[in-house]
C-alpha positions, 0 to 999 in steps of 0.5 A: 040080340036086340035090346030095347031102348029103356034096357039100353038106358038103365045099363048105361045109368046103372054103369054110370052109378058103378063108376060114380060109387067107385069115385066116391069110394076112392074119395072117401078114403082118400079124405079120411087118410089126409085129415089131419092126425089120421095115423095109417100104414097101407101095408098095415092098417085095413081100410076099415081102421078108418071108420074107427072113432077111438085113437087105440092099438087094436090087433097089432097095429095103431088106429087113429081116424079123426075123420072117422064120421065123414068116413062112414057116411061116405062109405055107406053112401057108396053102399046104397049108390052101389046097388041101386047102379046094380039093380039097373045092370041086371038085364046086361049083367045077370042076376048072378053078377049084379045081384053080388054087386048090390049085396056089395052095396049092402055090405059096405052100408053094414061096415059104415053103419057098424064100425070095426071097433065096437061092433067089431062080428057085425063089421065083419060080417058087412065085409065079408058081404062087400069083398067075398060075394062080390069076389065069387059073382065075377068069378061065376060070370066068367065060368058060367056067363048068364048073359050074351054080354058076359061072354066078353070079358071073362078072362080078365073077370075071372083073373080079377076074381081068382086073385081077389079070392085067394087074398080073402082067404090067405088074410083068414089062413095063417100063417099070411104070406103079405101083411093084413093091409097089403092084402086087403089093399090088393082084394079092393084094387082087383074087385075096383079094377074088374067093376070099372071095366065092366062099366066102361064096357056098357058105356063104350058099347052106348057110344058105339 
């Protein structure tokens, strides 16, 4: 099938975007974990411990993120950056696939704007939106492609997905078979993992 040169170029702009989002998001984690007096345990801690502004012990484990703020507005930039990429995918993607991704993008912007720590239902409710819809859409698209392009792909998606899914419920069943933060930390990689091949197919099939 044919496509048109405008759908050509929001694919690759909206592949390009996923990327970027995805670099900023390491970015950011990466920066509020190296500030100086943050206190995380990647076994441990969630990523959402990050964006807490207080140093207290919450659940178990301690939190301590003097790079809090920073945090938060690099997570929430992600967020928009996220679906607006999503929106220029949808053509390439399927409603049902890209349309999880910017409700991704909408839920890291609900988890940056809501901190876990004073807000702790609505945070909540914003990662279940960035890790769960995301999660179930790449599933979907591997068992049920809505486009020609998702034909390709689909045992990797799904493989990513089912993992990722199975670790999002594991952390809410006990008893939990990893620790909290290991699990989270395998959820996150699998959904990163799966966006950055799917972009890097659109901008590889522009090139070709």
């Amino acid at each position: 099938m044919t496509r048109s040169p405008v759908s050509n170029r929001r694919s690759v702009l909206g592949a390009a975007g996923v990327l970027a989002a995805m670099l900023l998001f390491a970015a950011t984690v990466g920066a509020a974990i190296h500030t100086t007096g943050t206190t995380f345990v990647w076994s441990v801690n969630m990523i959402s411990d990050l964006g807490d502004g207080a140093c207290r012990p919450r659940d178990g484990r301690w939190i301590c993120s003097p790079g809090s703020a920073a945090f938060n507005v690099g997570l929430l930039l992600t967020g928009v950056l996220l679906s607006v990429a999503a929106l220029c995918l949808t053509a390439r993607w399927g409603r049902w696939l890209a349309g999880s991704v910017g409700v991704m993008g909408l839920g890291l912007v609900v988890a940056a704007v809501f901190p876990a720590g004073d807000t702790g239902a609505v945070h909540l409710a914003g990662v279940i939106l960035a890790l769960v819809v995301p999660a179930g859409g790449l599933l979907l698209s591997a068992v049920r492609p809505e486009t020609p392009w998702l034909a390709r792909g689909r045992v990797t998606r799904g493989t990513l997905a089912t993992v990722a899914l199975l670790f999002c419920a594991e952390n809410r069943i006990p008893p939990p078979l990893v620790q909290e933060g290991t699990g989270q930390i395998i959820i996150v990689s699998c959904l990163v993992l799966a966006l950055l091949v799917e972009s890097v197919r659109v901008l590889a099939s522009r090139s070709r």
